[in-house]
C-alpha positions in Angstrom: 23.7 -121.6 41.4 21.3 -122.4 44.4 22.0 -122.6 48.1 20.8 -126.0 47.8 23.3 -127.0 44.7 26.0 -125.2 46.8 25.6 -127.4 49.7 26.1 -130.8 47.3 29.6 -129.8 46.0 32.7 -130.9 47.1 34.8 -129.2 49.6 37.3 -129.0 46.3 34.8 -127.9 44.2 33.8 -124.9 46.9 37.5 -124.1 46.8 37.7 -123.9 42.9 34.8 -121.6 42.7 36.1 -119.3 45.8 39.2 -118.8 43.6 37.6 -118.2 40.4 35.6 -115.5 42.3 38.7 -114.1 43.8 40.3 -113.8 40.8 37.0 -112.2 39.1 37.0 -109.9 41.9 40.4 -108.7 42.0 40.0 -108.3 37.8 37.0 -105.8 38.6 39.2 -104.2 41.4 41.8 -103.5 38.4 38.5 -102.2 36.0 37.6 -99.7 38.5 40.9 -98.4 39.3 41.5 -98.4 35.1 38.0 -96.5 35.3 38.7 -94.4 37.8 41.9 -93.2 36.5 40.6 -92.6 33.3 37.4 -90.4 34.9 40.3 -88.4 36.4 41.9 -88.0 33.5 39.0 -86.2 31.6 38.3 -84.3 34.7 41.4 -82.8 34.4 41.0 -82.2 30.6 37.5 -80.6 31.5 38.8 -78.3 33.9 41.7 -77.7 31.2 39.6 -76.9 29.0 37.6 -74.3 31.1 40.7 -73.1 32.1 41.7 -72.5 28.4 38.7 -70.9 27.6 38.9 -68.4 30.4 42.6 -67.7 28.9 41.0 -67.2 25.5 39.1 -64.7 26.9 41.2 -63.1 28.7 43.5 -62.9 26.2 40.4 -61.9 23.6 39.9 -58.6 26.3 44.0 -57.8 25.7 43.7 -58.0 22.2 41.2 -55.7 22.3 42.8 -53.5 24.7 45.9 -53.1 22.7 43.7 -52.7 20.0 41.9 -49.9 20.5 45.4 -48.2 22.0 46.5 -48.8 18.9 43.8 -46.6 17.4 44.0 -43.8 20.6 47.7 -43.5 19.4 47.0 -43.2 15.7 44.4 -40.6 16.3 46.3 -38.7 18.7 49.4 -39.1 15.7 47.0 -37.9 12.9 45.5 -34.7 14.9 49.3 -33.9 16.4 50.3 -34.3 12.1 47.8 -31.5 11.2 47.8 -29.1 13.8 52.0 -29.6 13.0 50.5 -29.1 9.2 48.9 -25.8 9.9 51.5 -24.6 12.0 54.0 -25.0 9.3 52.0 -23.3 6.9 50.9 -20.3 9.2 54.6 -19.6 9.5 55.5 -20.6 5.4 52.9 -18.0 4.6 54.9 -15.4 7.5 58.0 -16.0 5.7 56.7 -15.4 2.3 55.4 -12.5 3.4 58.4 -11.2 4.8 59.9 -11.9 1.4 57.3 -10.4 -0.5 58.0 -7.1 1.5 61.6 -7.5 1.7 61.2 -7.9 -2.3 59.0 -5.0 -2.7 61.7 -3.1 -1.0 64.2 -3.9 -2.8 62.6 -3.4 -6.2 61.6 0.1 -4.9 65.0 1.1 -4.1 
């Protein structure tokens, strides 16, 4: 509408269309605020997210930590196992000699 058409209407008719803009205005108030909220809301779901990721990595490293204990502990298991191993059979193969001579001996006598 021009100024021109403006300046023609009614005093009524100025009111009417204040009001209708009013109430157009305070319904964009309430969009932006909806919008607004809603921009916040994924903001905090983006920094979430980053958040998350950071824990999945974090968490990734632990796994892999523990992991690789894991295998430090079985190694260290397995080498204690055979060095118990030949241990046990250095001194099986003492005793059986022992026995062999204490046999020998006996047989002799």
């Amino acid at each position: 509408m021009t100024a021109k058409e403006l300046k023609n209407l009614r005093r009524s008719d100025l009111m009417e269309i204040l009001l209708e803009l009013s109430k157009e205005n305070e319904q964009l108030k309430e969009q932006l605020k909806e919008a607004e909220k809603k921009l916040q809301d994924r903001q905090i779901l983006i920094e979430e997210s980053g958040s998350l990721a950071e824990a999945a990595l974090k968490l990734n490293k632990i796994f892999e930590d523990a992991q690789a204990a894991c295998e430090q502990y079985e190694h260290n298991v397995r080498l204690r196992c055979e060095q118990l191993e030949s241990e046990t059979g250095k001194k099986c193969e003492k005793i059986l000699s022992q026995l062999e001579k204490s046999a020998k001996k006996q047989i002799r006598k």
